[in-house]
Z-matrix of the N, CA and C atoms (Angstrom, degrees):
N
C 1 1.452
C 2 1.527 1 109.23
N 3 1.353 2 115.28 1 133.29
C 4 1.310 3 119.73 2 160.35
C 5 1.815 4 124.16 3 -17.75
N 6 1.335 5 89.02 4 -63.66
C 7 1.710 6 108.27 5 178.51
C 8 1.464 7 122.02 6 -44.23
N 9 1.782 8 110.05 7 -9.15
C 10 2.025 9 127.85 8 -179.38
C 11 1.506 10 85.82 9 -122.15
N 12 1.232 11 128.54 10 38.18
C 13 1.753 12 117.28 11 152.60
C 14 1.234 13 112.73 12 -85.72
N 15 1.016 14 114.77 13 167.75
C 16 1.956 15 108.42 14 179.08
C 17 1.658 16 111.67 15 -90.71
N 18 0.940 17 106.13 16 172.16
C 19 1.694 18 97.85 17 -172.35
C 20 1.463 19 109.64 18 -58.35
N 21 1.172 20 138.70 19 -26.97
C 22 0.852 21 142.07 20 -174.22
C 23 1.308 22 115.41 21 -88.45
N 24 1.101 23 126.86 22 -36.72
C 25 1.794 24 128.27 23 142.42
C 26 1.393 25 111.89 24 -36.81
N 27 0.876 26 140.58 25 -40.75
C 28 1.235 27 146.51 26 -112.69
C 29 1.355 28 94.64 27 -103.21
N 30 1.596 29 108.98 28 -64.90
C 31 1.006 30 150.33 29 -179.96
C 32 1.601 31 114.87 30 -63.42
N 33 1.647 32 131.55 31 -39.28
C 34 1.301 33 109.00 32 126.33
C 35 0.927 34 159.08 33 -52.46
N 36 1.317 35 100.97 34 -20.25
C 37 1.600 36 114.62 35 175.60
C 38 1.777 37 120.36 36 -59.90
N 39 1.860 38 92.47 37 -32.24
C 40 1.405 39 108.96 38 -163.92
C 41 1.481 40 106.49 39 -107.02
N 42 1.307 41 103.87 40 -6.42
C 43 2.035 42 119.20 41 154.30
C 44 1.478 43 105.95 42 -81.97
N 45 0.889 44 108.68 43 -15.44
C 46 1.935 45 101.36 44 -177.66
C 47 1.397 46 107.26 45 -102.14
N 48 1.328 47 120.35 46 -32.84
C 49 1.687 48 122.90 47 171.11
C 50 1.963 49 110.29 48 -65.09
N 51 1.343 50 104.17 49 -25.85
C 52 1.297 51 115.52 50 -164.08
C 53 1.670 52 89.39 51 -82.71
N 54 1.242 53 122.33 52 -61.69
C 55 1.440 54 127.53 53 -175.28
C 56 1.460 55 114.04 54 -47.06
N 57 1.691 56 130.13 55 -32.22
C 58 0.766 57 148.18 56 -160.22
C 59 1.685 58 112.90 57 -88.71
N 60 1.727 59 97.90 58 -30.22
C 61 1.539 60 101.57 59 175.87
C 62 1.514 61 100.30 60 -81.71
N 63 1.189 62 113.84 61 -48.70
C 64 2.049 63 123.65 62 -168.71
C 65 1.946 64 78.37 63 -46.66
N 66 1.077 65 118.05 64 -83.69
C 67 1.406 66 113.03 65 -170.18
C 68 1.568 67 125.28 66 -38.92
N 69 1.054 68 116.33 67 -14.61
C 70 1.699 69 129.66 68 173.84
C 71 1.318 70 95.91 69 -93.72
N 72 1.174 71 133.21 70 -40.83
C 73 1.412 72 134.29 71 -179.58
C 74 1.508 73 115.87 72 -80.73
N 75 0.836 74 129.11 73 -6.11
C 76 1.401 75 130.76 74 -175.41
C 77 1.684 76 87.21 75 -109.10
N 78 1.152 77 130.43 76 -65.86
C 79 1.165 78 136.30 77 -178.27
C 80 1.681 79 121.40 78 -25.37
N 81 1.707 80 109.51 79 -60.17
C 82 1.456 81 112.31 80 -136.60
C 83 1.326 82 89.98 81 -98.24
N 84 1.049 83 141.94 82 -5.52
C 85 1.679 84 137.81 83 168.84
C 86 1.351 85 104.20 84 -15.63
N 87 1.382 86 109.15 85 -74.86
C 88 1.242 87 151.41 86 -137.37
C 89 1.941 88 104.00 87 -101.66
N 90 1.572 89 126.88 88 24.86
C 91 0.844 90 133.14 89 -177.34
C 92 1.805 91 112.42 90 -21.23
N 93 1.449 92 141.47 91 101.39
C 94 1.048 93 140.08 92 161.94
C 95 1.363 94 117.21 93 -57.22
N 96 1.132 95 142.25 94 -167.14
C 97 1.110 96 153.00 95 152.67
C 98 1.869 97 107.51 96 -131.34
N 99 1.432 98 118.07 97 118.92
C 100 1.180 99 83.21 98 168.89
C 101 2.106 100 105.22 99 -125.42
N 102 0.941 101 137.21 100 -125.56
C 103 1.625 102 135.56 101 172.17
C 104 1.544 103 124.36 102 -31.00
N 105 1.485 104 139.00 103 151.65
C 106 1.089 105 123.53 104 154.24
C 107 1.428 106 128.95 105 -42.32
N 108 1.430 107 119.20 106 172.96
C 109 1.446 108 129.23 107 162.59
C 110 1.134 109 112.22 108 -89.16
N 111 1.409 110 131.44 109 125.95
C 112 1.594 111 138.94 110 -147.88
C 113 2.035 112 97.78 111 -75.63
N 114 1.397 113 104.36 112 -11.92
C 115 1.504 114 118.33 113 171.37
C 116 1.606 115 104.03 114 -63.76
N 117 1.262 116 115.38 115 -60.72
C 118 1.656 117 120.80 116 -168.07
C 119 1.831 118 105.77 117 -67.61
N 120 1.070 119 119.33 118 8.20
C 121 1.420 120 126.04 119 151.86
C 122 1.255 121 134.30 120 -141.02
N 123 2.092 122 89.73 121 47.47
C 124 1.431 123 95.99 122 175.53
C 125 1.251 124 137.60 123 94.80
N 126 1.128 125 100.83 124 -44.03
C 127 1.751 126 110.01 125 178.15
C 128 1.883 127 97.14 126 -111.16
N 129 1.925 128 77.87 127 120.86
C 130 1.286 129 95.95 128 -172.11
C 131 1.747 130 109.15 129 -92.92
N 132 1.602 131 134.43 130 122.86
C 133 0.947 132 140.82 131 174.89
C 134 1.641 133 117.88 132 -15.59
N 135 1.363 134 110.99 133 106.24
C 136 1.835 135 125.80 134 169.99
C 137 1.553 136 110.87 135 -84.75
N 138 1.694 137 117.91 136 93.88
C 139 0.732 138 81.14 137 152.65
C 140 1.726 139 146.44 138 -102.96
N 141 1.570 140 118.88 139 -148.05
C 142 1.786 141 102.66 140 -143.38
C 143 1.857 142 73.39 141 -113.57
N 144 1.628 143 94.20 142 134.12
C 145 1.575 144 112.43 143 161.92
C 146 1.315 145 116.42 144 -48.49
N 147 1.387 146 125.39 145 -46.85
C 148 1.143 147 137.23 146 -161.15
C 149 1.481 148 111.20 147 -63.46
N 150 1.374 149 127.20 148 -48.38
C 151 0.892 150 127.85 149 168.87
C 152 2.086 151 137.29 150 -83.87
N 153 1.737 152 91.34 151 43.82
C 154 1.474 153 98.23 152 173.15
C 155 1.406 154 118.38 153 -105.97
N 156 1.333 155 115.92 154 14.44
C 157 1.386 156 106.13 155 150.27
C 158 0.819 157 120.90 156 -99.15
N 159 1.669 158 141.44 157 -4.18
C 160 1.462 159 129.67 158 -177.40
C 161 1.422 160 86.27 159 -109.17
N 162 1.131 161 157.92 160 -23.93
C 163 1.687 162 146.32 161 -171.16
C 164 1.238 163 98.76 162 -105.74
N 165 0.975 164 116.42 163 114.71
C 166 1.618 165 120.01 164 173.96
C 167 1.822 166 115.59 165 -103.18
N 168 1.693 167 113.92 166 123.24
C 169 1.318 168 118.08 167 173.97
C 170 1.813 169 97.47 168 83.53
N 171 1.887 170 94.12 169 -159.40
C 172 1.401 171 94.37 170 174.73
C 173 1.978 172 105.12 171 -121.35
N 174 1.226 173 120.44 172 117.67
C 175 1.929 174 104.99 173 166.61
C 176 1.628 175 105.25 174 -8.25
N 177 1.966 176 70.79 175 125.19
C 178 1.706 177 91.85 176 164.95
C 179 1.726 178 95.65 177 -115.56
N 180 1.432 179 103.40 178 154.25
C 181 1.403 180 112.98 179 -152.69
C 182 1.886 181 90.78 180 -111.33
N 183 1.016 182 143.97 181 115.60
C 184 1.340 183 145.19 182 -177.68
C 185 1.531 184 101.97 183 -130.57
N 186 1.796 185 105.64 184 162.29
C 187 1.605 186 112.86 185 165.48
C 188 1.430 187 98.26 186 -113.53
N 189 1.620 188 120.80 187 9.51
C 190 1.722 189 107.39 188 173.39
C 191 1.401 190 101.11 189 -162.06
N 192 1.351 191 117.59 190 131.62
C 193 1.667 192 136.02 191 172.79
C 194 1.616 193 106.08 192 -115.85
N 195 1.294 194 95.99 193 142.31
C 196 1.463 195 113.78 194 155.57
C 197 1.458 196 104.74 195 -38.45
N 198 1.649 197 98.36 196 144.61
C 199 1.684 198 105.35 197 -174.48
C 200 1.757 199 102.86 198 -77.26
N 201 1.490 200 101.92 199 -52.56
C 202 1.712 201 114.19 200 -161.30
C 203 1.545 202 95.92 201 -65.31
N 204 1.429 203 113.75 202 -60.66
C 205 1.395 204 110.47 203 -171.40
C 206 1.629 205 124.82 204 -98.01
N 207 1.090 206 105.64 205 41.03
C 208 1.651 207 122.23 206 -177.91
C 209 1.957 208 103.04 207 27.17
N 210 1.174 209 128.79 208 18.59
C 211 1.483 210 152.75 209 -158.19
C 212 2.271 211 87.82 210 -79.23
N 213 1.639 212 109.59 211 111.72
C 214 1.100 213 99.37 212 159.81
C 215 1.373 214 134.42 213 -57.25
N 216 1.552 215 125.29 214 143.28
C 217 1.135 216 121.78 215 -173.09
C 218 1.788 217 115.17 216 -109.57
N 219 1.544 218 102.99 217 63.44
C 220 1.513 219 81.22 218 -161.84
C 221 1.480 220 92.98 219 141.67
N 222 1.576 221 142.26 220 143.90
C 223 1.177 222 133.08 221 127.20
C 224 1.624 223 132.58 222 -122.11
N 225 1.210 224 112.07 223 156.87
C 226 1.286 225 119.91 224 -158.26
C 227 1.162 226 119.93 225 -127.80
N 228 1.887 227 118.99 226 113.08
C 229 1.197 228 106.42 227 172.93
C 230 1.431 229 125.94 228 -102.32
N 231 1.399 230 107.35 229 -1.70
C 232 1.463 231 125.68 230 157.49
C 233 1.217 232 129.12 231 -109.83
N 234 1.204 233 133.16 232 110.45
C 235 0.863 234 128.34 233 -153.34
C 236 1.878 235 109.23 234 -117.05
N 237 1.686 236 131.02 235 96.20
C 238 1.092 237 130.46 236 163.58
C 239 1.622 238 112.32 237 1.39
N 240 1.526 239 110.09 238 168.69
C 241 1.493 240 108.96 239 -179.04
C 242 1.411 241 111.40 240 -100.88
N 243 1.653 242 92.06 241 -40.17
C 244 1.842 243 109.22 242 164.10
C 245 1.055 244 130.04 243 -43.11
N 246 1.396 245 100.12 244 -12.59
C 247 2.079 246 94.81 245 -158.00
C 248 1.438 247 103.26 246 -71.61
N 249 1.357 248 128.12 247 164.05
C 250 1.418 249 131.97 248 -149.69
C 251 1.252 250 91.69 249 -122.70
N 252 1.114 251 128.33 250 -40.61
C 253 1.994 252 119.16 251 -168.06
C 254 1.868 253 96.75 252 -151.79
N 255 1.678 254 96.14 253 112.67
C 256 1.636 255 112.52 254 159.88
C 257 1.001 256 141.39 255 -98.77
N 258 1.089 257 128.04 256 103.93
C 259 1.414 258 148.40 257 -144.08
C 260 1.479 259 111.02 258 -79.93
N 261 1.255 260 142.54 259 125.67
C 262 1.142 261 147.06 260 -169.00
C 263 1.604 262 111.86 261 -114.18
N 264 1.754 263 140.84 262 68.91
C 265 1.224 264 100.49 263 -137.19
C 266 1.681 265 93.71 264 -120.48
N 267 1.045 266 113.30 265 164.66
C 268 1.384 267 121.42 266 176.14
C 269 1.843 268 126.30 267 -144.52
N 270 1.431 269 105.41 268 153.88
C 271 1.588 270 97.58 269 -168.46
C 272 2.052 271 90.05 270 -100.39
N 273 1.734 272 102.71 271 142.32
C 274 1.167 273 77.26 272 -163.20
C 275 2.417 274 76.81 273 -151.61
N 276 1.780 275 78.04 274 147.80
C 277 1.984 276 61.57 275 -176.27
C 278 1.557 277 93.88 276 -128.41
N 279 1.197 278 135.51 277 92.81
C 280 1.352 279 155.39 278 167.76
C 281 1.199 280 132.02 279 -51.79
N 282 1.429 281 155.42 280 175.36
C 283 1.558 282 160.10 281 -162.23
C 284 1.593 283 87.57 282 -153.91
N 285 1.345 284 82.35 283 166.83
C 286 1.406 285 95.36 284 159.64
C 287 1.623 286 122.89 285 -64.30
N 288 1.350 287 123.14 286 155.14
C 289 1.656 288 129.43 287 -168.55
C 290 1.557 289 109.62 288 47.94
N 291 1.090 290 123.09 289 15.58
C 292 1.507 291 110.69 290 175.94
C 293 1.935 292 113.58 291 -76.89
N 294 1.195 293 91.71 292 152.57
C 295 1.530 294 96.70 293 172.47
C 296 1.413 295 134.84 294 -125.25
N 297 0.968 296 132.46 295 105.61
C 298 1.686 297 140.72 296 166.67
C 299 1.170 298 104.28 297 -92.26
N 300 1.421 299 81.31 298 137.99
C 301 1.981 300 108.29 299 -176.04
C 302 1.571 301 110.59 300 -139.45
N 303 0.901 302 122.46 301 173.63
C 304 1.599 303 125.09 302 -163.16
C 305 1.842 304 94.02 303 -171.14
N 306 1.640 305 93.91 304 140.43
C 307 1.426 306 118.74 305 -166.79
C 308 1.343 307 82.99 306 -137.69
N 309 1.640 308 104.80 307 147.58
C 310 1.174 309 135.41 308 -169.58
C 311 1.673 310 114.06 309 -136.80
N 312 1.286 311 104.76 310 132.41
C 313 1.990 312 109.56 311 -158.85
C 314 1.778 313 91.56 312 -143.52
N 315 1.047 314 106.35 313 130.43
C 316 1.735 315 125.51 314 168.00
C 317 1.765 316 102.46 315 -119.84
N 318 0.978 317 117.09 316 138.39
C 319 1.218 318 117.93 317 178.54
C 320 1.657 319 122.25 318 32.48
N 321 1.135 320 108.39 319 33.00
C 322 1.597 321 102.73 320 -178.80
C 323 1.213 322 113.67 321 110.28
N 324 1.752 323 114.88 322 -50.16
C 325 1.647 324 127.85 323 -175.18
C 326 1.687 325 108.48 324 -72.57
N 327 1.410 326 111.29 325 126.51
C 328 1.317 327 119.89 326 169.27
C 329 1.064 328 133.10 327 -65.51
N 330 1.324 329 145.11 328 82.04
C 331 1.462 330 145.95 329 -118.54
C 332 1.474 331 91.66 330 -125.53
N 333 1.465 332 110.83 331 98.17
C 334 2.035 333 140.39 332 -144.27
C 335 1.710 334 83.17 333 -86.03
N 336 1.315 335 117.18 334 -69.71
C 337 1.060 336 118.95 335 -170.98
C 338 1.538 337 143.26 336 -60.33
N 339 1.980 338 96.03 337 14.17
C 340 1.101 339 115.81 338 160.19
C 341 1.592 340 130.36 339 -128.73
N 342 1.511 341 93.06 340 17.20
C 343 1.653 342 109.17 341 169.04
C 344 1.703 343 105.17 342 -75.09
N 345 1.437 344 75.66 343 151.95
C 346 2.327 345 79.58 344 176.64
C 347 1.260 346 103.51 345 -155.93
N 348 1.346 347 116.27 346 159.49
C 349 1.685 348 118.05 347 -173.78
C 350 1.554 349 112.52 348 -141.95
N 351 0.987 350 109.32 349 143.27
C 352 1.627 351 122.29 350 -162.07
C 353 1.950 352 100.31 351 -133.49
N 354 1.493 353 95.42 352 115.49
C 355 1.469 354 116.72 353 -148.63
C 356 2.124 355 84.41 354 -127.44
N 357 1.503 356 84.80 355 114.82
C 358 1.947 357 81.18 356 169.73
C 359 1.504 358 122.47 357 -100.94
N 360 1.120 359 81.96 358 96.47
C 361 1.843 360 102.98 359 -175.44
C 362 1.195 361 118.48 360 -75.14
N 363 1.235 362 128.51 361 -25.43
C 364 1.316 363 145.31 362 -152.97
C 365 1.670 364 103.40 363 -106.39
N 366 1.300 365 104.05 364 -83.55
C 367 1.762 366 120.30 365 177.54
C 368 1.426 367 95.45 366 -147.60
N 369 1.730 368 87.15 367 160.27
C 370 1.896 369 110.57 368 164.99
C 371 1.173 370 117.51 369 -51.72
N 372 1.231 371 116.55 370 145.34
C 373 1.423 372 109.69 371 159.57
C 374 1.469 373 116.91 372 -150.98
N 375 1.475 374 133.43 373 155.79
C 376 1.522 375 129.58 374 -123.40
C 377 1.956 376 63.34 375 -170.15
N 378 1.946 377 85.05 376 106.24
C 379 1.803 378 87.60 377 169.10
C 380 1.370 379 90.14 378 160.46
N 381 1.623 380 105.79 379 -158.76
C 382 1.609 381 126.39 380 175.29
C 383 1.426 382 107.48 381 -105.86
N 384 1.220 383 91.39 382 136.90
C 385 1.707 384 103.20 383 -178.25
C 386 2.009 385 99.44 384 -133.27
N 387 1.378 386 86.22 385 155.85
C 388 1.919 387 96.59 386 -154.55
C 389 1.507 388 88.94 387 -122.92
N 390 1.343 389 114.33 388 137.29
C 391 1.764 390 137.62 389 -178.94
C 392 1.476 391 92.28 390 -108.16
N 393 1.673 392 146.64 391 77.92
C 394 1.154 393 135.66 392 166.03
C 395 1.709 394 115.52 393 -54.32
N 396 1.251 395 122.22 394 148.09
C 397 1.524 396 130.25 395 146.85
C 398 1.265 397 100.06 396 -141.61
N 399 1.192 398 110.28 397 129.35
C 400 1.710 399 137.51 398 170.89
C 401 1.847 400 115.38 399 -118.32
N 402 1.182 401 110.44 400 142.93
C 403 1.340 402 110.37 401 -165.07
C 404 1.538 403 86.79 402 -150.94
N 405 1.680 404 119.73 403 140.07
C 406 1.612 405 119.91 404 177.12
C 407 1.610 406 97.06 405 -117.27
N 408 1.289 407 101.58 406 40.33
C 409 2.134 408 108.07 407 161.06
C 410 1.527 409 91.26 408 -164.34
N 411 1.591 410 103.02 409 145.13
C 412 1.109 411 123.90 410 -150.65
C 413 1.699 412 98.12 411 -71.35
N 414 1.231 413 96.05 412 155.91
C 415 1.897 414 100.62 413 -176.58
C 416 1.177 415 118.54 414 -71.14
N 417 1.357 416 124.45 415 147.95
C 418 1.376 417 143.56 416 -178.63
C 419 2.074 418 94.80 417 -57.55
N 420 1.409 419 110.62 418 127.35
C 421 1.308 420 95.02 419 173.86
C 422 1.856 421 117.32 420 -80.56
N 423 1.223 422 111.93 421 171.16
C 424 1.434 423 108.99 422 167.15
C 425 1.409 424 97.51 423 151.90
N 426 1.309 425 102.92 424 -143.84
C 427 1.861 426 113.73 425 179.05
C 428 1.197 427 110.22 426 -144.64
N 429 1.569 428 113.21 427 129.28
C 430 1.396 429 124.29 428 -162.61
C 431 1.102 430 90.46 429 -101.92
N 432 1.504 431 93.47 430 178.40
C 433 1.809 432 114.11 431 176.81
C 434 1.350 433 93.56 432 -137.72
N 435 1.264 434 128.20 433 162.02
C 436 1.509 435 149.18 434 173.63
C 437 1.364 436 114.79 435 -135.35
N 438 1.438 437 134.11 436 102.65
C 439 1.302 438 126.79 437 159.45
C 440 0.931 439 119.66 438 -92.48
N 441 1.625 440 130.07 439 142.00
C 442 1.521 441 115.37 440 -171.78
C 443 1.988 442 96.16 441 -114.89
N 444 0.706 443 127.82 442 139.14
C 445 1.767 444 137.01 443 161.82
C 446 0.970 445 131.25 444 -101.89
N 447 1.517 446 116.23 445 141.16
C 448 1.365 447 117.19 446 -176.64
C 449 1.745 448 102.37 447 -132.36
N 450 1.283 449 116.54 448 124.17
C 451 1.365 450 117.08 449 -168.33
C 452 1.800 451 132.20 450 32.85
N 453 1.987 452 92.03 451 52.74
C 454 1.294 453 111.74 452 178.94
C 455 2.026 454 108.32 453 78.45
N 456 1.293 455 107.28 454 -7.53
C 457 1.670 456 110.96 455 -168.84
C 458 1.309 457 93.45 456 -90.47
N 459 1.100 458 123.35 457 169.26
C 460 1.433 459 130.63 458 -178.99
C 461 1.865 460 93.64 459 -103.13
N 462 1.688 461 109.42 460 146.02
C 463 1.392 462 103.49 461 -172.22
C 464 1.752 463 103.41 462 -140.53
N 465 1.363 464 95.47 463 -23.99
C 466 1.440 465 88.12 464 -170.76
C 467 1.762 466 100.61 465 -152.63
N 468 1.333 467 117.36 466 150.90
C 469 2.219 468 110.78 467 174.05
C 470 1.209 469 81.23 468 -148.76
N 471 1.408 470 104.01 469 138.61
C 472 1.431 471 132.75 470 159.46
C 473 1.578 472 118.51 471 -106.47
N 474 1.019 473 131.57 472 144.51
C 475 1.580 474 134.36 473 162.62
C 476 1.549 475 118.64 474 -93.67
N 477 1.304 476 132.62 475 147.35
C 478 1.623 477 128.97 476 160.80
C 479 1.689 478 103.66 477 -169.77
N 480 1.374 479 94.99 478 167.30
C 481 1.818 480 90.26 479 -161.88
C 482 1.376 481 87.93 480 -126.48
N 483 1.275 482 116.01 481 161.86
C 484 2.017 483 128.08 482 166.09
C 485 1.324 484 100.76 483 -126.33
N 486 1.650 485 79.11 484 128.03
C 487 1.786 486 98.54 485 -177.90
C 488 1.834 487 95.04 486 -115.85
């Protein structure tokens, strides 16, 4: 678990969650739209066997995680319009160079410019890891989708709506 890193782990861990919101925040102003959701033509998201030991469960959707252990505090299937930062979170046990990625869908439209990817360059790590999006104007309402990835495979989708 995250929570037996050394302080200095620790402390990247919680520089890389931080980097990850500035980048969601710089990002989501400007909501893009980009492709459908492979759902709105039917074919409903498979995900890949292969990847159930490094994705653990299905995304829990939060507006607040533990700082040290990126650990959701809370889950949410409605999610306010106000809320300032949505948490995408997942239990996930990694190697070195592995990659998790997360795709983001409002009504069907693939909204590119709020995907982000978390690449372990450094060391493994065996814990919760957090997909921030932050927006400072209230969210577009509807019903999102969340895919979470693990080395480009699809591993985990969550649902939640903004009211």
């Amino acid at each position: 678990m995250i929570a037996f890193l050394s302080s200095s782990r620790r402390r990247w861990v919680g520089l890389l969650s931080l980097a990850l919101v500035v980048a969601a925040l710089l990002s989501a102003c400007g909501s893009q739209p980009g492709g459908e959701h492979p759902a709105n033509a039917g074919k409903a998201p498979q995900i890949d066997p292969t990847t159930a030991d490094s994705v653990k469960g299905v995304p829990v959707i939060t507006d607040k995680v533990e700082l040290e252990t990126q650990a959701p505090i809370g889950e949410l299937k409605v999610v306010p319009r106000n809320t300032e930062v949505i948490y995408a979170c997942v239990q996930i046990d990694g190697d070195l160079d592995d990659r998790f990625s997360v795709r983001w869908y409002r009504n069907g439209q693939h909204l590119t410019n709020l995907d982000s990817e978390l690449v372990l360059s450094d060391f493994a790590i065996s814990g919760w890891a957090s997909f921030p999006i932050a927006n400072s104007q209230p969210w577009a309402t509807g019903t999102y989708v969340v895919e979470i990835y693990y080395m480009e495979k699809l591993a985990g989708v969550t649902t939640f709506t903004v009211k």
